[in-house]
C-alpha positions as CSV (number, residue, x, y, z in Angstrom):
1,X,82.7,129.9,125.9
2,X,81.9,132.8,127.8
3,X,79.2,133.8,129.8
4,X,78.0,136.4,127.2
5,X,78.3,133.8,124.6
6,X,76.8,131.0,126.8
7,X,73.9,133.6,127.2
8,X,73.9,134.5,123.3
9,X,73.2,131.5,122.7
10,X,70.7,130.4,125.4
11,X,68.3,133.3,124.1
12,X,69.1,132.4,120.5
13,X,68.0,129.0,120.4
14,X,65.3,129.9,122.6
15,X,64.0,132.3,119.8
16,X,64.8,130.4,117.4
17,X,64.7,126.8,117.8
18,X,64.0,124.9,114.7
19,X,67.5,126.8,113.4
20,X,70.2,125.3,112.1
21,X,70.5,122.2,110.8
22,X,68.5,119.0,111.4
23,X,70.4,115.8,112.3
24,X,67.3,113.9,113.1
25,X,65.1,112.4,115.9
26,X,64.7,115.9,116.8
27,X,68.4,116.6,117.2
28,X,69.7,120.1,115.8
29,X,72.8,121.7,115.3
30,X,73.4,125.3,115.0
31,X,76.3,127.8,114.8
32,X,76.8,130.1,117.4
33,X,79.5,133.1,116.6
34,X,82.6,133.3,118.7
35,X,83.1,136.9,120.3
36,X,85.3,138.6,117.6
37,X,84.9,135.6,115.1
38,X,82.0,135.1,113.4
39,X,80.1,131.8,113.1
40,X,83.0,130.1,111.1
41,X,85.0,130.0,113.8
42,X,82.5,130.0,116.4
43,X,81.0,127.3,118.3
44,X,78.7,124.4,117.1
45,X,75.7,123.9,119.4
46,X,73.7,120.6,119.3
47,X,70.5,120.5,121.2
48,X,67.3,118.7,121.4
49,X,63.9,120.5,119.8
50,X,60.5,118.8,119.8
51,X,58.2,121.1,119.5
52,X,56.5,123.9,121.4
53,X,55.3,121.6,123.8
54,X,58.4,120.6,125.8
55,X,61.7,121.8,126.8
56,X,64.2,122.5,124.9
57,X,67.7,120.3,126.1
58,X,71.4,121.7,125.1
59,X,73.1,118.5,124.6
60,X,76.6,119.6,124.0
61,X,78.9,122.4,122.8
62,X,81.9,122.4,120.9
63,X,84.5,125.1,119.1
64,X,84.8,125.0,115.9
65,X,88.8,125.2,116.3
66,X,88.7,121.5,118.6
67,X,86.2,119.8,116.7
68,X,84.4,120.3,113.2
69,X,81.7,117.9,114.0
70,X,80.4,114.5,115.9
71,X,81.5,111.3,114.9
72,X,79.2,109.1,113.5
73,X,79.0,106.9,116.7
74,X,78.6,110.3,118.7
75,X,75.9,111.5,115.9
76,X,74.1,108.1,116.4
77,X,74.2,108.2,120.0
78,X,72.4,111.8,120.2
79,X,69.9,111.0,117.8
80,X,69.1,107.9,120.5
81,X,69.3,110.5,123.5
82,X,67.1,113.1,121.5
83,X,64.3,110.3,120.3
84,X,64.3,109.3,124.0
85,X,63.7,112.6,125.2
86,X,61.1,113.4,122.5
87,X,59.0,110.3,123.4
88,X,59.2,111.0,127.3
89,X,58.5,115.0,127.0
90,X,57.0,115.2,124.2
91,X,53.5,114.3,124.9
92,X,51.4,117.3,125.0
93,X,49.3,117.3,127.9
């Protein structure tokens, strides 16, 4: 990914953060277009969003190309990460 992209999507997600899909717990997943490709063959973006009220945390990045999606196991285990996170920053205060 490159620095543009990395930025794209940085202010994407920032304006946009309930985009994409929903994998639970507050976990997301949204396509982010590769420079000359298009989101089809861009890069899949998984981050956490819990509202307004706290950050929003980039959990991992992935092409397309090297990976279609997350395992189960890895699906699981970011849902876990992203309740965790929700319950600690969550808390509007």
């Amino acid at each position: 990914m490159s620095e543009l992209e990395r930025e794209f999507a940085i202010n994407f997600i920032a304006a946009n953060p309930e985009a994409g899909v929903s994998l639970g717990g507050g976990l997301r997943k949204v396509r982010i277009p590769r420079e000359g490709g298009g989101k089809s063959g861009g890069y899949r973006t998984i981050y956490v969003f819990g509202g307004a009220h706290m950050p929003i945390f980039l959990i991992t990045v992935f092409a397309k190309n090297e990976k279609a999606n997350l395992s189960k196991t890895e699906q699981a285990a970011a849902v876990e990460m992203s309740r965790a996170l929700v319950a600690k920053y969550g808390d509007a205060t």
